[in-house]
C-alpha angles and dihedrals in degrees: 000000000000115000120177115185117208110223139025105222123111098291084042095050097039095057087045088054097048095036079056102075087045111108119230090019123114115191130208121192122188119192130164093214099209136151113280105049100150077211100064097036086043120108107175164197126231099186103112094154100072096059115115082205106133092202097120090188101059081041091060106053093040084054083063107029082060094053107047095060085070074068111045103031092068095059097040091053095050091043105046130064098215134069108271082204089228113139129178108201106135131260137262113214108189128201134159096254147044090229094061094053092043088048086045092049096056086048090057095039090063088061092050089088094058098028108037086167086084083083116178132009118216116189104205120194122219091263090038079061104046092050091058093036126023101174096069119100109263132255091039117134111203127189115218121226108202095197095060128118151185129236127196103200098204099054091041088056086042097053099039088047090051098057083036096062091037082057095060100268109151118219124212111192095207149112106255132211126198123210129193126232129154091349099302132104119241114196122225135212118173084339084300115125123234104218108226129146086206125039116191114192123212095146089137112205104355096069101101083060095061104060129060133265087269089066122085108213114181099189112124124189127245116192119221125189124182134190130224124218121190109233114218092220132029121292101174080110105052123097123245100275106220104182120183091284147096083255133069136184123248114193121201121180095282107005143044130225120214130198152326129244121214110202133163131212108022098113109207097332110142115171114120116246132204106226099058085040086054088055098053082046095056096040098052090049079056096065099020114027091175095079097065095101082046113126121244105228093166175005136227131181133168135155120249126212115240139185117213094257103023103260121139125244115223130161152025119004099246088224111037116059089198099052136071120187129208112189145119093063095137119180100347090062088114103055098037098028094096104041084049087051093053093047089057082049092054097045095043087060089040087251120158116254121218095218127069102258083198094089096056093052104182089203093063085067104014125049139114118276098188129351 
């Protein structure tokens, strides 16, 4: 069988990865491999389980999304040569009281039951916090998680990609097109046709380009922009630091990334701009003011791939019998990305999926409008 993903982020390369240890399948994988892929400017937080978000569905599929990089992860580390950038060394949730992180852990600990990955909870008081990590503002109380972990999107793609490629996967650099005959999808590349009896799409924000005017898309982009701050000692030890705010802090060995930005209608502009990197500035002094003498030692942007109301596609193309589609998975592509991937995979070789597909429903977002 001929498979060609679409796509070579995180969900595209993961499929590639895992289709690669299948017998009798050859895989083909087009990306454009521009600038702008939220998966190669992403450096992220898999820690799904301390969100007080009542969206069950998104829940779910994090859930799942966190625990099967226990799995993954395993394999991908003994089989690549380079570093897959995915870290489990706990998380540090701040808040201004001890009440709010008391009220926060219970929360967790109900979880513990379904998502055991969660591990250990660690109540921290205000000093507790201070001793480990001065340059926080003061007065602020912080529960550890154990079970969370950092991502850093580049190196995973880069990783997955190069066991990929040593298994036989084949890699098109190209801008692809998809056409529509006899209810199937045909991918283009320079008006050739790739020849595949299966096409998987995890193109991210760029899907609604690639179809023609009779086709409804309903991905919108979200612009994210972070910050890196050279850290003075070494921080390949520290957890991932999620204060009350739209940002959180991501620590490497010697840097931490700070962010990210969310903002809407900016298409696939990328150029960093001052006034949303003044705000991360100003946010993260606000919960760690000793990092004002701190060095900028750079910039990320990508574009991220949204719904209109957030909710995740996954699943067959409604009008192609030969295609499945993974997108809109917004912020949350790095913790979810791999276990997406996977579930393409799945479908695609009429294996059985362990969430309700239901909840993702492609034809809310991606149908034809006309023929």
């Amino acid at each position: 069988m001929k498979i060609t993903i679409v796509g070579g982020g995180i969900v595209g390369m993961t499929a590639a990865y895992l289709l690669s240890k299948e017998q009798d399948i050859q895989v083909t994988v087009i990306d454009r491999e521009g600038a702008g892929q939220a998966s190669a400017a992403a450096s992220g937080i898999v820690c799904p389980w301390v969100s007080k978000r009542r969206n069950k569905t998104w829940y779910r599929l994090a859930v799942e999304g966190a625990r099967f990089y226990r799995e993954l992860m395993p394999q991908l580390t003994a089989e690549a040569t380079v570093n897959p950038g995915y870290e489990q060394k706990g998380a540090l949730i701040l808040r201004d009281s001890l009440a709010k992180i008391n009220e926060l852990a219970g929360i967790i600990e109900e979880r513990l039951v379904e998502a055991p990955e969660i591990g250990d909870l660690t109540v921290l008081s205000a000093a507790a916090i201070q001793q480990q990590f001065p340059f926080i503002a003061e007065g602020l109380s912080g529960l550890h998680v154990s079970g969370g972990a950092r991502v850093d999107g580049s190196k995973l793609v880069a990783a997955l990609k190069e066991v990929a490629v040593h298994n036989g996967v084949d890699f098109i650099t190209a801008t692809a097109r998809l056409a529509r005959k006899d209810n199937r999808l045909t991918v283009l590349v320079e008006g050739l046709e790739i020849a595949a009896d299966k096409v998987l799409l995890a193109t991210g924000a760029w899907l609604g380009e690639m179809f023609d005017e009779a086709v409804y898309c309903d991905i919108t982009t979200q612009k994210g922009q972070l910050l890196h701050l050279k850290t003075i000692q070494n921080s390949s030890d520290w957890p991932v630091i999620m204060p009350a705010s739209a940002f959180s802090f991501v620590p490497f060995a010697d840097h931490v990334v700070i962010g990210a930005s969310h903002e809407k209608n900016k298409g696939f502009n990328l150029a960093p701009t001052i006034g949303e990197l003044t705000a991360i500035a100003n946010e993260s002094l606000r919960f760690a003011p000793g990092w004002e003498t701190a060095e900028i030692i750079g910039v990320r942007t990508g574009t991220r791939a949204y719904t209109a109301d957030y909710t995740p596609v996954l699943g067959q193309v409604p009008f192609a019998d030969n295609a499945y589609v993974a997108n809109g998975l917004g912020a949350s592509g790095l913790t979810v990305g791999p276990y997406v991937g996977k579930v393409l995979v799945d479908l695609v070789l009429n294996r059985s999926v362990k969430i309700d597909l239901a909840q993702y429903p492609v034809e809310r977002y991606l149908r034809l409008i006309h023929e």
